[in-house]
N, C-alpha and C positions, 0 to 999 in steps of 0.2 A: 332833723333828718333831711337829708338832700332829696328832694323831685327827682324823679326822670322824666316827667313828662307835665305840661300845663295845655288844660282845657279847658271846656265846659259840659256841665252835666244838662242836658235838654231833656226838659221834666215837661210835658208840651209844650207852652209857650213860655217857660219860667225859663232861663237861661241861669247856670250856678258854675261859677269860676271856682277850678279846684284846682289840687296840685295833686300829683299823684307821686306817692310815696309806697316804696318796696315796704312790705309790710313784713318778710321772713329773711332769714342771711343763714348763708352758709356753712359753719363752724369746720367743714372737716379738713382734714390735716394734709394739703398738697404738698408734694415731695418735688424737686426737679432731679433731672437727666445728669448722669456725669458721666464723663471719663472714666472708667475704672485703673487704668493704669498710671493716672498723674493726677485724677480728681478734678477736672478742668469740666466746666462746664458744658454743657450740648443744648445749642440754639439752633433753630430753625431759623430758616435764610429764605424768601422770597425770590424765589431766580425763575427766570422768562422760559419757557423750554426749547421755544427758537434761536434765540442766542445765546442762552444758558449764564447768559448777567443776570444778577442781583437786581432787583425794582424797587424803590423806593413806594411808600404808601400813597404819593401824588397821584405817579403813574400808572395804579391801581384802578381798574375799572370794574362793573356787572357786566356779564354776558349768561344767555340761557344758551345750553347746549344741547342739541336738534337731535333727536333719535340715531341721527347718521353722522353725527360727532359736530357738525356744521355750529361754530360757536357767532348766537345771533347779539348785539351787544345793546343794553338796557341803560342810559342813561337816570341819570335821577332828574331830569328833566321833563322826560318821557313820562313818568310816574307822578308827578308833579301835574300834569294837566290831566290826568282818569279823573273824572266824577267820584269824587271819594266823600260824601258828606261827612262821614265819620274821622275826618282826617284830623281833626283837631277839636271833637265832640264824642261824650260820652252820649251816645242816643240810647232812650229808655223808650221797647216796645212792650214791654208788659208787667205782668204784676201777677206771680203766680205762687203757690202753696211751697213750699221750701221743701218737699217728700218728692214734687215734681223732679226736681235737680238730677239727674244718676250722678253718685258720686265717683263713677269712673270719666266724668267730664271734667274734675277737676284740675285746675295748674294754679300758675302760679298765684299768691294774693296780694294786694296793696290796700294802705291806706287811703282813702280819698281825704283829701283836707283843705277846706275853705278859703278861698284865692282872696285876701281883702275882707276890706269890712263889711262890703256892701252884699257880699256870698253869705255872710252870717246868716241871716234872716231866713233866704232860702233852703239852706244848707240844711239849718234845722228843721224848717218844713217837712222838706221830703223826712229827714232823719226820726219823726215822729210821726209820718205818715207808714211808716214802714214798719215803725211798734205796735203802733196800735190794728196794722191789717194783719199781722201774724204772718207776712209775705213775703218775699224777696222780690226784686226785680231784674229782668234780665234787660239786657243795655248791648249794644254793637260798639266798638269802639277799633279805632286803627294806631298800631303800635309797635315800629320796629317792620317798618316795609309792609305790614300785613292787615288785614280786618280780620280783630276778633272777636272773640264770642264773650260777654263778659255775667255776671251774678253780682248783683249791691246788697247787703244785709247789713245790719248792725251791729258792730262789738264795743260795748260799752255805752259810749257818748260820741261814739265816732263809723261813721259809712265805712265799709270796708267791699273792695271787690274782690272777685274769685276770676281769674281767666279761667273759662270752661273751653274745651276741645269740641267744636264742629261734633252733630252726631253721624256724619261719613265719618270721622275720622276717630271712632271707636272700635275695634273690631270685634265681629261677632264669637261668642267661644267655640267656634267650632271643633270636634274631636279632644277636649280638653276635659270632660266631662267622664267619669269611671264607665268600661264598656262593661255594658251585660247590665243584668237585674239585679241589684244589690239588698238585702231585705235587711234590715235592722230592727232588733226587739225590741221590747218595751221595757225590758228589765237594763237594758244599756243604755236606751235614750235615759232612764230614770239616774241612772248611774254620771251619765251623763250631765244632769239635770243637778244633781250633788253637788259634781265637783265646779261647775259652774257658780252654784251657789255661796261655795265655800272660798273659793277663790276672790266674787265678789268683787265691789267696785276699787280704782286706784285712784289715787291723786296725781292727775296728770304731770303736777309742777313736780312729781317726786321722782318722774323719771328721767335719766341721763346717759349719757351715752358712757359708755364702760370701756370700751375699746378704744374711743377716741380718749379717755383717760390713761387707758398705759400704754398708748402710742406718743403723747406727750410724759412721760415720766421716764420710757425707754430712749426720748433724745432727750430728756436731763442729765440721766447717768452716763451715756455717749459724753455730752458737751462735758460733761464733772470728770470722764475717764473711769468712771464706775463702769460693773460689769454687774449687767440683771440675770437674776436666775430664771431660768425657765419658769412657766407657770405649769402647774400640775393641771394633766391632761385629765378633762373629766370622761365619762362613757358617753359615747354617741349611740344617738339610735342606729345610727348605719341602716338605714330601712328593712330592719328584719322583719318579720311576721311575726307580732305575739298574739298571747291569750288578752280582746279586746276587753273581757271584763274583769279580767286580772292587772292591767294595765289602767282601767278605771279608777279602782277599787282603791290601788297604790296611790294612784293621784292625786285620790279624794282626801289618804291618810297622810302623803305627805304635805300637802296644802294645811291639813288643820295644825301639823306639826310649825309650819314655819308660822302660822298666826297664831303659838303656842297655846292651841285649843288641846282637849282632851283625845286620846285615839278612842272616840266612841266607835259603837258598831255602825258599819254602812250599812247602808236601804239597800235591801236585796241577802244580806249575809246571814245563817241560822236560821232560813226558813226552808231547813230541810232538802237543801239542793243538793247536786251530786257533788261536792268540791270534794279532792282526794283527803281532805282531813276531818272531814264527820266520820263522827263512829257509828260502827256497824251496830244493828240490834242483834241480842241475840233470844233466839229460843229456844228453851229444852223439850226434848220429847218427855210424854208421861208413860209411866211404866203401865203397860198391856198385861202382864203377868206377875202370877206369884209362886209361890212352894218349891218345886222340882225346878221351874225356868226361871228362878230367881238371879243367879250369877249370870246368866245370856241377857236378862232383860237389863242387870248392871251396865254388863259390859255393852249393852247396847246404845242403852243412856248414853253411858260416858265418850259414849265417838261423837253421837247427836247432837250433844254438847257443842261441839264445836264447828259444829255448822253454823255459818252467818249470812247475814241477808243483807244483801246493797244494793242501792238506788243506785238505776243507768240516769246519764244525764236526758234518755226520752222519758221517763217515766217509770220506765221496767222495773222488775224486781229481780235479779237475782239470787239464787241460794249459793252460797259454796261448800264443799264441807271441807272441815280442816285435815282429816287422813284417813286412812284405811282400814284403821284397826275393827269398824263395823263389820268390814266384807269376812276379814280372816275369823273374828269370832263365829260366824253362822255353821260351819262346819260341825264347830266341836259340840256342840248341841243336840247333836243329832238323836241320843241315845237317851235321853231325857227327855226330847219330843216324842217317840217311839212311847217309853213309858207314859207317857203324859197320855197320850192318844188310847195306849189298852185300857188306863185307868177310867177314860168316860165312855169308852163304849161298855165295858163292865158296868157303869154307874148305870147307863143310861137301858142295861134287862132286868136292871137292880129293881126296878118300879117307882117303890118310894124312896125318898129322901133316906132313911136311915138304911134300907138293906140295898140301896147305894151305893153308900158309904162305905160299908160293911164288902159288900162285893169288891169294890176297888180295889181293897187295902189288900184281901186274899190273892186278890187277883197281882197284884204288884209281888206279892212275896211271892207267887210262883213263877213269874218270870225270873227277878231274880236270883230264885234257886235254881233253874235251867241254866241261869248264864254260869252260875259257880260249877254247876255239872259240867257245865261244855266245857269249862275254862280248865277242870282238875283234870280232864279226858284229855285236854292238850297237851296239859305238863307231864301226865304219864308217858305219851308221842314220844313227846320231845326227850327227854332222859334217856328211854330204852334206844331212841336212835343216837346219842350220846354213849351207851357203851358197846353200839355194834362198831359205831365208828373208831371207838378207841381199842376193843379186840382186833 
């Protein structure tokens, strides 16, 4: 691999000749500019805005430009004589716990690699020095007109560095953070906690980039004159609002589906919660009566029946009942309650048990032979005013 840059790493007084090599590269798929009506390329031109000629890279200079536009001009001269110790040294001020790092200081990484033979020795020094403290080091180093911040840790059998970002030059989160009080349960962190589990570790080496795959396979078939077919649009979230533990829940079962695990039950599911698909219980009423109110207490049953009880998702209980037919039967009762009611106040001057009994039954057959009286007094009424009206 080619160097960008040769120093040395100053470990106090140890002085370690390295090379510094890019440690990551860039895979992704740059495209250039065209013409769309001839296909001709589109390059940018370097031209002066005073004379509006073209500059060649010779004639190319720095300048910094002043608040009020006033352009001040910065030779590499000029930058050339700052006190720059790190100008050509990796300086190492510390040696701190690798959790200290925030990994939003991150950029880019290199390899460090031993400059000659006489770097060997030390190279590996600090390289085992750095194992065995469980540590990293942070180092200053200047690279590309600037002093930066640097991390040395080890990958493998080799020093590798991290450019870390200045901590001014992190920004704080300000207003990025969900506004208001947001509370989360325990039954969704748990659910939460699931799917997490089920999902489970990856093999980093297994993962690829997908897109940068059929962006090179759609300029194959271009360069071939082939013609790709769209790919089938999956459903996007579109940031709707769903049911969080519905959305869980799904996660949890399609995760075990793609590590073709079993659909077992989720944690949290069949422990009696409100979901719309638990069944309701049901209760029946018990019959309060017998004899005379026998058919009212049926038909009374039989509507009670169909009252069910569900769990609100607070805890509640509701009843429902399933229709009406309780209210309409209560009416037609009436005449059997009436009898029902002479019968135990008769029982009840009766004394004992058997003349009761005995009085009851009397007592019922006189009622109704009154009612057959009243009822044969109607029909005579009604006839005789039947043939006045027909005379």
């Amino acid at each position: 691999m080619r160097s960008i840059w040769n120093g040395a790493i100053s470990f106090g007084l140890v002085s370690i000749p390295i090379k510094l090599v890019n440690a990551t590269e860039n895979h992704a798929i740059h495209f250039r500019q065209i013409h769309l009506a001839d296909g001709g390329r589109i390059r940018y031109r370097k031209v002066c805005e005073l004379d509006e000629e073209e500059v060649s890279g010779g004639e190319i200079g720095k300048a910094y430009e002043d608040a009020d536009g006033t352009m001040i001009p910065i030779t590499d001269e000029d930058l050339a004589q700052l006190p720059l110790p790190t100008a050509k040294t990796i300086e190492i001020v510390a040696f701190v716990p690798a959790d200290q790092i925030d990994p939003l200081q991150m950029d880019a990484a290199y390899y460090l690699s031993a400059n000659g033979v006489p770097a060997a020795k030390p190279y590996t020094l600090l390289r085992e020095a750095l194992k065995r403290s469980n540590k990293v080091a942070v180092a200053k180093y200047a690279l590309r007109g600037r002093e930066r911040l640097g991390m040395l840790r080890v990958v493998d059998d080799v020093i590798a560095m991290h450019g870390l970002l200045w901590p001014d030059e992190i920004r704080a989160p300000e207003g990025v953070a969900p506004e208001g009080d947001v509370t989360v349960r325990d039954a969704e962190l748990d659910l939460a906690d699931a799917l997490m589990d089920t999902l489970g570790e990856v093999d980093m080496d297994s993962l690829h980039d997908d897109y940068r795959e059929a962006v090179e396979e759609l300029i194959a078939a271009k360069a071939s004159g082939e013609e790709m077919r769209p790919a089938e649009s999956g459903e996007g979230g579109g940031g709707k609002v769903i049911d969080l533990i519905a959305a869980l829940e799904s996660s949890v079962r399609a995760a075990k589906k793609s590590r073709g695990e079993e659909d077992a039950a989720v944690d949290g599911e069949g422990d009696g919660g409100a979901d719309e698909g638990d069944m309701a219980e049901v209760h029946p009423i018990r019959k309060t009566s017998s004899g005379a109110s026998g058919k009212s207490s049926a038909k009374t049953s039989g509507s009670a029946a169909k009252k069910t009880t569900h769990r609100t998702p607070t805890g509640k209980t509701v009843t429902r009942s399933g229709g009406s037919a309780a209210k309409k039967s209560a009416p037609k009762t009436t005449g059997t309650k009436k009898s029902t009611s002479t019968a135990k106040k008769s029982s009840g001057s009766g004394g004992s048990g058997g003349s009761g009994a005995s009085g009851g039954r009397s007592a019922a057959k006189k009622t109704a032979a009154k009612k057959s009286a009243s009822s044969g007094g109607t029909a005579k009424k009604t006839a005789s005013s039947r043939k006045r009206a027909s005379a």
